[in-house]
N, CA, C and O atoms as a GROMACS GRO file, in nm:
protein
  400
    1UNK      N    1  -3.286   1.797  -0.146
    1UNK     CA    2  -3.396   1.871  -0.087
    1UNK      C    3  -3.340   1.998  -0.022
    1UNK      O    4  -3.235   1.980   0.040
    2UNK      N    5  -3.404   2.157  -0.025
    2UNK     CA    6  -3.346   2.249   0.026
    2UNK      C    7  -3.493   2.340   0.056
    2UNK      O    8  -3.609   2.344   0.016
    3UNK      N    9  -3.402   2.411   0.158
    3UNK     CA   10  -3.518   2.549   0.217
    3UNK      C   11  -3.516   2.589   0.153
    3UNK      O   12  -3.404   2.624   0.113
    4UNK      N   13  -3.641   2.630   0.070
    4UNK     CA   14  -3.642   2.806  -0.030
    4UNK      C   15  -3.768   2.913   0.060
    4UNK      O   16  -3.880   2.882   0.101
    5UNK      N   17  -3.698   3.036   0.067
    5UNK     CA   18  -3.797   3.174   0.102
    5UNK      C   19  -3.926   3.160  -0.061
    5UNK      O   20  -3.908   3.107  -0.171
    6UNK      N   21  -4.037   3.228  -0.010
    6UNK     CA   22  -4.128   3.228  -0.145
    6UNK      C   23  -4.190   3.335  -0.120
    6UNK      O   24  -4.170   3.370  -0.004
    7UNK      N   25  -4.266   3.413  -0.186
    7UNK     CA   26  -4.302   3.570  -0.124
    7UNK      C   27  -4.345   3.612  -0.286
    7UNK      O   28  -4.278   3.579  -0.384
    8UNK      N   29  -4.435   3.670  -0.288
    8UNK     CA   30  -4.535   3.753  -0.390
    8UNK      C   31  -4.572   3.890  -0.419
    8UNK      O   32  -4.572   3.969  -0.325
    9UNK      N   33  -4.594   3.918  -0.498
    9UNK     CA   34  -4.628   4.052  -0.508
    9UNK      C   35  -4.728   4.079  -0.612
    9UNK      O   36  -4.761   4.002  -0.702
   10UNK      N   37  -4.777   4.208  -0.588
   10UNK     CA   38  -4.888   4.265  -0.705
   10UNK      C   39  -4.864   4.387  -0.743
   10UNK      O   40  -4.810   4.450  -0.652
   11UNK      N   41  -4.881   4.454  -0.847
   11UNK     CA   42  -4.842   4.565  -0.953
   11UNK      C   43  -4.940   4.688  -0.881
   11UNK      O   44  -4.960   4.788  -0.949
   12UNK      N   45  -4.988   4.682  -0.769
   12UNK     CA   46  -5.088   4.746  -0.731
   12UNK      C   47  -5.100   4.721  -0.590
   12UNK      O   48  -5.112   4.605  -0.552
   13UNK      N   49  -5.098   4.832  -0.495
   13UNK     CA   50  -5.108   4.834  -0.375
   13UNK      C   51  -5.275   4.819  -0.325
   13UNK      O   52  -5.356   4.879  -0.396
   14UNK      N   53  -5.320   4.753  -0.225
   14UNK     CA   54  -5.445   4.709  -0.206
   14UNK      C   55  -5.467   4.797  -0.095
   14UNK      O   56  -5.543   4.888  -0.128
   15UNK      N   57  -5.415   4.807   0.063
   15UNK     CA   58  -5.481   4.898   0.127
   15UNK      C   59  -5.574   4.848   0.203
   15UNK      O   60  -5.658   4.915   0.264
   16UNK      N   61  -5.560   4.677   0.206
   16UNK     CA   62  -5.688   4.651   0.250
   16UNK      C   63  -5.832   4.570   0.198
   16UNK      O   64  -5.918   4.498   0.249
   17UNK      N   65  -5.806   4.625   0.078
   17UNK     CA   66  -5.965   4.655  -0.004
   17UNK      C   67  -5.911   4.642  -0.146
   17UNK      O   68  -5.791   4.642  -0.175
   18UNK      N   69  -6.016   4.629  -0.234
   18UNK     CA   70  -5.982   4.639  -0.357
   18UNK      C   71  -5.828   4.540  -0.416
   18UNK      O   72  -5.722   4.590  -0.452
   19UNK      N   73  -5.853   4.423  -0.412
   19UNK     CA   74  -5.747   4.323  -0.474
   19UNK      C   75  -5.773   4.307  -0.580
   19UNK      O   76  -5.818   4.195  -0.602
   20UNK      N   77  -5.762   4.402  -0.702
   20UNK     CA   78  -5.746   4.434  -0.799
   20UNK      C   79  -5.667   4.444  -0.900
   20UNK      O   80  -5.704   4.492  -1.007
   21UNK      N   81  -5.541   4.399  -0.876
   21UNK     CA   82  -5.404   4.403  -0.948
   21UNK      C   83  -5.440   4.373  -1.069
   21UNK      O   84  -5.549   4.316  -1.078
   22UNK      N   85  -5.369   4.398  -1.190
   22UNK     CA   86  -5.394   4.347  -1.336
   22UNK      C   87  -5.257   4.268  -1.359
   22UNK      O   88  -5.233   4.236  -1.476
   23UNK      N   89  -5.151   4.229  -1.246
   23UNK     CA   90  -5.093   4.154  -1.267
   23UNK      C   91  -4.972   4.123  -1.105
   23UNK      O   92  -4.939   4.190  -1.007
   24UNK      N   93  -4.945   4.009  -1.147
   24UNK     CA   94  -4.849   3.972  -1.019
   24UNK      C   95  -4.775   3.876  -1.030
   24UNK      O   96  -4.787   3.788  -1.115
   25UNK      N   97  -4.691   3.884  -0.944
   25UNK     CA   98  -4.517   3.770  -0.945
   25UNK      C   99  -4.519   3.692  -0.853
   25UNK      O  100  -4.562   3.740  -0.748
   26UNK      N  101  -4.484   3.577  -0.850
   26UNK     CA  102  -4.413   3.476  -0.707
   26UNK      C  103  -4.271   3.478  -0.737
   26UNK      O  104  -4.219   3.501  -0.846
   27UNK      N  105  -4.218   3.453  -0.635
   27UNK     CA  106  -4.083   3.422  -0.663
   27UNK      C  107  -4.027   3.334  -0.549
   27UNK      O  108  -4.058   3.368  -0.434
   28UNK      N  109  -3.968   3.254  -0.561
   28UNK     CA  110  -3.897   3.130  -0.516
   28UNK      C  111  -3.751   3.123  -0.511
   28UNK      O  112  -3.679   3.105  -0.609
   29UNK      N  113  -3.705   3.143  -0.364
   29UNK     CA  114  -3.522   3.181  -0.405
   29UNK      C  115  -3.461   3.100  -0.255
   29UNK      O  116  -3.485   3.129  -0.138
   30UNK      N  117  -3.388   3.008  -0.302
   30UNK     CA  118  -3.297   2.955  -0.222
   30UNK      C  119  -3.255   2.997  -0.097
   30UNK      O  120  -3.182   3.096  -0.096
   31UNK      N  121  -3.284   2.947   0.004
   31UNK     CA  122  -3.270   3.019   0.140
   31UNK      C  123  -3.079   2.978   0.179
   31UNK      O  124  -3.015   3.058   0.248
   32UNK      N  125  -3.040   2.904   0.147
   32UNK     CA  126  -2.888   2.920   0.185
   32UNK      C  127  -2.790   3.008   0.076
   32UNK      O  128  -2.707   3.090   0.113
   33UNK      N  129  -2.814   2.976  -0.050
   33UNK     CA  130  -2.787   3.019  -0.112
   33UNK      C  131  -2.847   3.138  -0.185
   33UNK      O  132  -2.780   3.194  -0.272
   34UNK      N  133  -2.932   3.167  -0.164
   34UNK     CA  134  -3.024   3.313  -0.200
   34UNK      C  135  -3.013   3.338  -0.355
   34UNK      O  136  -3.022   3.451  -0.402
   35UNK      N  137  -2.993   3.228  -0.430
   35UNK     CA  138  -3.034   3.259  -0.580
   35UNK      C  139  -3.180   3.199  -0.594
   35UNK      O  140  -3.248   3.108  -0.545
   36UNK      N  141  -3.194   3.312  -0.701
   36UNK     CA  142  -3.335   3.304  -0.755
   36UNK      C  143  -3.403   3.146  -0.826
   36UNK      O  144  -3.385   3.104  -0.940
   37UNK      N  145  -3.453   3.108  -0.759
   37UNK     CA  146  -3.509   2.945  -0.840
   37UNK      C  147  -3.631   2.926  -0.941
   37UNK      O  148  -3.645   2.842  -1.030
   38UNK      N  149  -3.736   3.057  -0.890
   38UNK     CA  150  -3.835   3.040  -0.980
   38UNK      C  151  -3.885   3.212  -0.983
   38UNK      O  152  -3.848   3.293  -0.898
   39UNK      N  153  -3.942   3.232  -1.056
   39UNK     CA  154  -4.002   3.310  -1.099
   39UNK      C  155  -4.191   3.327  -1.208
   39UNK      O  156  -4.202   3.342  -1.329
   40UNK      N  157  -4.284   3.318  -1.122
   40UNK     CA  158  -4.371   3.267  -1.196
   40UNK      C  159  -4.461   3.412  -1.216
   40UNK      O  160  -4.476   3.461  -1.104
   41UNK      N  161  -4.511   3.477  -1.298
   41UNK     CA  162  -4.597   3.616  -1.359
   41UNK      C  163  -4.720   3.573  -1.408
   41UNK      O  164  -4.748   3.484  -1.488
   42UNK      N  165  -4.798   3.658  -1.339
   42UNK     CA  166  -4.955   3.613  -1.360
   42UNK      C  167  -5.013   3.750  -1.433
   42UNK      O  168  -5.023   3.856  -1.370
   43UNK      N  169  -5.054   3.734  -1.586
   43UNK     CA  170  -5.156   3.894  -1.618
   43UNK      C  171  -5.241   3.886  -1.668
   43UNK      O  172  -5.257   3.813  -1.766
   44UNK      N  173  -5.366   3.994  -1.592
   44UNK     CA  174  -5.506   3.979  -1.643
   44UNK      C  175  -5.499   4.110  -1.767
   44UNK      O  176  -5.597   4.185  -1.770
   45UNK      N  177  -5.408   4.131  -1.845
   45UNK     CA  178  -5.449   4.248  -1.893
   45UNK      C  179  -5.306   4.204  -2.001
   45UNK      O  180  -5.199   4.158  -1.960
   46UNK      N  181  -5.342   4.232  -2.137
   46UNK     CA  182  -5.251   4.268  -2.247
   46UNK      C  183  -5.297   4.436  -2.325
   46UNK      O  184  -5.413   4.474  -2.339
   47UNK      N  185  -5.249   4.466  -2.340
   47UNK     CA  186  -5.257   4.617  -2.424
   47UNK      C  187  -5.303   4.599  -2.583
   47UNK      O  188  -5.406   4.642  -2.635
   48UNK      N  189  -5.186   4.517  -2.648
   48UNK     CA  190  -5.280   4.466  -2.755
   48UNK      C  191  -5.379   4.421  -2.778
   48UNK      O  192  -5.450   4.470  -2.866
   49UNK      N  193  -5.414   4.311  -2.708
   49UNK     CA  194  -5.546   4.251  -2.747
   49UNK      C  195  -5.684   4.349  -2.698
   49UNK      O  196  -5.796   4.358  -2.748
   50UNK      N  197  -5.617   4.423  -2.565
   50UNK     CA  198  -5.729   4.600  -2.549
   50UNK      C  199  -5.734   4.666  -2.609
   50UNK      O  200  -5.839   4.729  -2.597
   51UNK      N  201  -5.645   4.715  -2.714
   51UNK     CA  202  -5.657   4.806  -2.795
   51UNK      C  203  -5.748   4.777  -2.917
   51UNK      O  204  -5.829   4.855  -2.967
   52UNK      N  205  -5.713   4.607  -2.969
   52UNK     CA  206  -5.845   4.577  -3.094
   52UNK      C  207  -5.939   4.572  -2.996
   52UNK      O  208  -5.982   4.688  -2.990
   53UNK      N  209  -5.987   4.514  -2.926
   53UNK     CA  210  -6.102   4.493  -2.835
   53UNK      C  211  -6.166   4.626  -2.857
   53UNK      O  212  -6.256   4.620  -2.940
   54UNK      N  213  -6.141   4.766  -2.795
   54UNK     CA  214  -6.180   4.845  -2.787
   54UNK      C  215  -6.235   4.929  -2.908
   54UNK      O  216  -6.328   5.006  -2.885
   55UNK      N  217  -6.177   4.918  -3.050
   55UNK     CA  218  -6.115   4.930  -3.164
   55UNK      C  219  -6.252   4.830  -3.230
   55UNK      O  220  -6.316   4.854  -3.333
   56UNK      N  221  -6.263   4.759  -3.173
   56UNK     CA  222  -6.375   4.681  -3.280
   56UNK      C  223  -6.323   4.593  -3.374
   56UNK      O  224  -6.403   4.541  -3.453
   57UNK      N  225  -6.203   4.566  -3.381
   57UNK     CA  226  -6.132   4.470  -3.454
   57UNK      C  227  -6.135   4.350  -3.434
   57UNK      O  228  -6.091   4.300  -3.331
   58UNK      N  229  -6.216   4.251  -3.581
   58UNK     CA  230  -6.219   4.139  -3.546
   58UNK      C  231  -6.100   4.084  -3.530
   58UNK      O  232  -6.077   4.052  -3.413
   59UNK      N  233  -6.042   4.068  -3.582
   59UNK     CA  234  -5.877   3.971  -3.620
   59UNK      C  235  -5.813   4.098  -3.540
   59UNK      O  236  -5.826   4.220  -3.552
   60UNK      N  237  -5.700   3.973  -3.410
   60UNK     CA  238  -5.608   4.054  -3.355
   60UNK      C  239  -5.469   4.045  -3.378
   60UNK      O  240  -5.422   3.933  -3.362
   61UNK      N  241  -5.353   4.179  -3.430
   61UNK     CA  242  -5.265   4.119  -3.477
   61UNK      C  243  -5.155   4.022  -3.424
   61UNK      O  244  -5.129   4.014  -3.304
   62UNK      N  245  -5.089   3.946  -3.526
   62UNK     CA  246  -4.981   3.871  -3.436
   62UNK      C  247  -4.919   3.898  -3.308
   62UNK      O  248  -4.866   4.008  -3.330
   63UNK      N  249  -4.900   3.877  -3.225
   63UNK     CA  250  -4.841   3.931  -3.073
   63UNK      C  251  -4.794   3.825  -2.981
   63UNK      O  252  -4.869   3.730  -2.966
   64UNK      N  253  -4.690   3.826  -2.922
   64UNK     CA  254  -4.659   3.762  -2.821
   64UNK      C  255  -4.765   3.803  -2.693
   64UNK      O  256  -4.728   3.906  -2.636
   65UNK      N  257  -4.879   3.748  -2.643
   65UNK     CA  258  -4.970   3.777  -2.595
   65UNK      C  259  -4.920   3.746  -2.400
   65UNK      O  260  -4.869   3.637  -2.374
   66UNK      N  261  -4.937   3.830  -2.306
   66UNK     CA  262  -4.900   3.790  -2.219
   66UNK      C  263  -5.029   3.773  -2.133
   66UNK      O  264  -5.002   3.772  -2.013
   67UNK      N  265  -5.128   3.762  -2.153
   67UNK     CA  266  -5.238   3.797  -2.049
   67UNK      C  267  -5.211   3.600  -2.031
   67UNK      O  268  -5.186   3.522  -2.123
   68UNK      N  269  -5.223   3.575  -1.916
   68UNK     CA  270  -5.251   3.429  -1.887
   68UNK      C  271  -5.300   3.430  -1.732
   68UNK      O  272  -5.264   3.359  -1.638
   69UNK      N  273  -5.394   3.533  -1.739
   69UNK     CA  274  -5.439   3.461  -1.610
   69UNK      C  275  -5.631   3.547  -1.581
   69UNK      O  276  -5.661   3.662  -1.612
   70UNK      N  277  -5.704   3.462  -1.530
   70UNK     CA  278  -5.859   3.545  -1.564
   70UNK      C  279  -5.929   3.495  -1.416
   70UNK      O  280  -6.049   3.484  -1.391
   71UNK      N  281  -5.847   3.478  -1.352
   71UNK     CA  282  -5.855   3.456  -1.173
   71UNK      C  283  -5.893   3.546  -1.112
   71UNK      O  284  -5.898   3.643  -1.188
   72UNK      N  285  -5.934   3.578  -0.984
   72UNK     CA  286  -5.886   3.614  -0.875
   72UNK      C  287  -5.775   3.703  -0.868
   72UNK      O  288  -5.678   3.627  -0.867
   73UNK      N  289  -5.731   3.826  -0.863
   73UNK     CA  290  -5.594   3.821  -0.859
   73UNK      C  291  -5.581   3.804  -0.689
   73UNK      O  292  -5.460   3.807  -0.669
   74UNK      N  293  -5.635   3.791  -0.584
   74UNK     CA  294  -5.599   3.776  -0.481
   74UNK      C  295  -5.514   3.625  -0.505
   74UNK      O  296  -5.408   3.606  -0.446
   75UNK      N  297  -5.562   3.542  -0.579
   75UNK     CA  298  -5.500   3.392  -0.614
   75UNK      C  299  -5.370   3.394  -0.694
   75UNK      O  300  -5.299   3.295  -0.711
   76UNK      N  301  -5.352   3.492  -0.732
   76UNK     CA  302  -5.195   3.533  -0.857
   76UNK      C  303  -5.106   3.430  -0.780
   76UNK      O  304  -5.066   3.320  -0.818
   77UNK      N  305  -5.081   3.513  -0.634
   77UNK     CA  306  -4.968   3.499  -0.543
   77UNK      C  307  -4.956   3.358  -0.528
   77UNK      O  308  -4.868   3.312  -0.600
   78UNK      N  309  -5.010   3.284  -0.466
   78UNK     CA  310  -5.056   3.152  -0.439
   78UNK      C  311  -4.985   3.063  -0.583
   78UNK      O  312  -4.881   2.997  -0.586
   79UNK      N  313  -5.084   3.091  -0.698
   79UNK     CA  314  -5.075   3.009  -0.802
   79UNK      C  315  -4.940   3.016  -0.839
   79UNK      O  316  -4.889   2.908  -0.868
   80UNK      N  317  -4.881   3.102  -0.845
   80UNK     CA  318  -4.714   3.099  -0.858
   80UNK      C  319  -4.616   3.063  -0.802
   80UNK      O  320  -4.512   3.093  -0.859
   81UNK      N  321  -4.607   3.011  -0.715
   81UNK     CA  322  -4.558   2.967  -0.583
   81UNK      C  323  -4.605   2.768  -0.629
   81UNK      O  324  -4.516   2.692  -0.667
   82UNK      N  325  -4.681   2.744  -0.622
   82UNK     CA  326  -4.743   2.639  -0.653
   82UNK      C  327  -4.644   2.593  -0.811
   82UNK      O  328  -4.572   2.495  -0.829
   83UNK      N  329  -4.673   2.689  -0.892
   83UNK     CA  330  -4.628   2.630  -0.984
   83UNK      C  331  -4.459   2.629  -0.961
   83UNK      O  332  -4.415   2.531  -1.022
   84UNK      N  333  -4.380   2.684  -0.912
   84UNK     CA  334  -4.254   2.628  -0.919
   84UNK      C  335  -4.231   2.582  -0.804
   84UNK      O  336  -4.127   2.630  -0.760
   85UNK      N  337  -4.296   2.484  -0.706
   85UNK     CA  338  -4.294   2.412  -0.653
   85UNK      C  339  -4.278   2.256  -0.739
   85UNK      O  340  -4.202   2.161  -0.721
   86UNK      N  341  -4.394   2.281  -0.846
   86UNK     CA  342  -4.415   2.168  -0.909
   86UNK      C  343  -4.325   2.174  -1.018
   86UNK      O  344  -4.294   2.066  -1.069
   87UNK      N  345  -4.267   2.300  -1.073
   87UNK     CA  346  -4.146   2.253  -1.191
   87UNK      C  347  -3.981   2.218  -1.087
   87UNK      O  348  -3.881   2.161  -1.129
   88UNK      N  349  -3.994   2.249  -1.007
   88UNK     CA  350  -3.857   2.248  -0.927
   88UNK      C  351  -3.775   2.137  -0.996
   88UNK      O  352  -3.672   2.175  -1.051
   89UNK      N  353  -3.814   1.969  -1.002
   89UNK     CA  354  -3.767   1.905  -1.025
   89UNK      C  355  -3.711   1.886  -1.144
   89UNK      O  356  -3.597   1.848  -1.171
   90UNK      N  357  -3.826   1.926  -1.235
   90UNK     CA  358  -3.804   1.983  -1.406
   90UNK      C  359  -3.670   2.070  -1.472
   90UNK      O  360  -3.594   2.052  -1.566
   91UNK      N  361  -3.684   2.154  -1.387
   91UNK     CA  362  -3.596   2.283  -1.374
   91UNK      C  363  -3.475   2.277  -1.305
   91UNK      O  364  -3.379   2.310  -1.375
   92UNK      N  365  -3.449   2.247  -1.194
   92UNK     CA  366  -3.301   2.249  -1.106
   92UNK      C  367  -3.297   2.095  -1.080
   92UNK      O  368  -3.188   2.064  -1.032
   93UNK      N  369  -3.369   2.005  -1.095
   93UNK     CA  370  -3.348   1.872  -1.023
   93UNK      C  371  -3.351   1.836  -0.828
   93UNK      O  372  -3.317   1.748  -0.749
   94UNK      N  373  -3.411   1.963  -0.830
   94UNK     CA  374  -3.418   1.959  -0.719
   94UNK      C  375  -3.540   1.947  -0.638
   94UNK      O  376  -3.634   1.946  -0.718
   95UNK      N  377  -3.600   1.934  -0.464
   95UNK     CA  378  -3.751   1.938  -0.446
   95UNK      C  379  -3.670   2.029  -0.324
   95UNK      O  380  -3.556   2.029  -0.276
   96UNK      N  381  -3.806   2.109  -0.301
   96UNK     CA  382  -3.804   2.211  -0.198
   96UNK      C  383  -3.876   2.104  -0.063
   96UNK      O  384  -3.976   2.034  -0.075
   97UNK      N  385  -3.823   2.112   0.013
   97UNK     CA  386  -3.858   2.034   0.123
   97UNK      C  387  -3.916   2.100   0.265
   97UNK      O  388  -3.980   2.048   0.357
   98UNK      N  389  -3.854   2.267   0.239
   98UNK     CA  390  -3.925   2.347   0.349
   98UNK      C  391  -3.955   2.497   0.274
   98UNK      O  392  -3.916   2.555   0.173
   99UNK      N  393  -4.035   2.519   0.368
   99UNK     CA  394  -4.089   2.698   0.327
   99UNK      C  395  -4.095   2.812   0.412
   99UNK      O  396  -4.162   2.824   0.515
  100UNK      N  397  -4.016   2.897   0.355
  100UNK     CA  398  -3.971   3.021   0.464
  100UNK      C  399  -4.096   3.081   0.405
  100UNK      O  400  -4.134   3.192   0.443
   0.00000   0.00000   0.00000
């Protein structure tokens, strides 16, 4: 069991107002040791699949598609954090037991 720091971000400064991001990161990093443990990316937006969209194209071409997320982005932060909480054990064999 170990302390990890966890802390988020969005591709887009808010100001307040407007939590709007079209995409965002958690990240999860070892508080004694300060390596990186998780890394989880949330995006409401792919370019390809906007470009047929826009384009009128039924069939979109093959693509490694990254959009996976149709949330909230105020929730990005959160949901990422969460999820490598829950792979921790999967992943390093380890459980996070506290949170900076």
């Amino acid at each position: 069991m170990i302390t990890v720091v966890a802390d988020g971000q969005w591709s887009k400064r808010s100001y307040k107002t407007k939590y709007d991001a079209l995409s965002g990161v958690a990240t999860i990093i070892g508080y004694r040791t300060k390596k990186v443990m998780f890394i989880g990316i949330r995006n409401k937006y792919c370019v390809i699949c906007q470009r047929s969209e826009s384009k009128n194209e039924n069939s979109i071409n093959q693509h490694e598609c990254f959009l996976n997320w149709t949330k909230a982005s105020t929730s990005m932060k959160a949901d990422g954090i969460v999820e490598g909480f829950l792979k921790s054990v999967e992943m390093h064999g380890l459980k996070y037991n506290r949170l900076i």
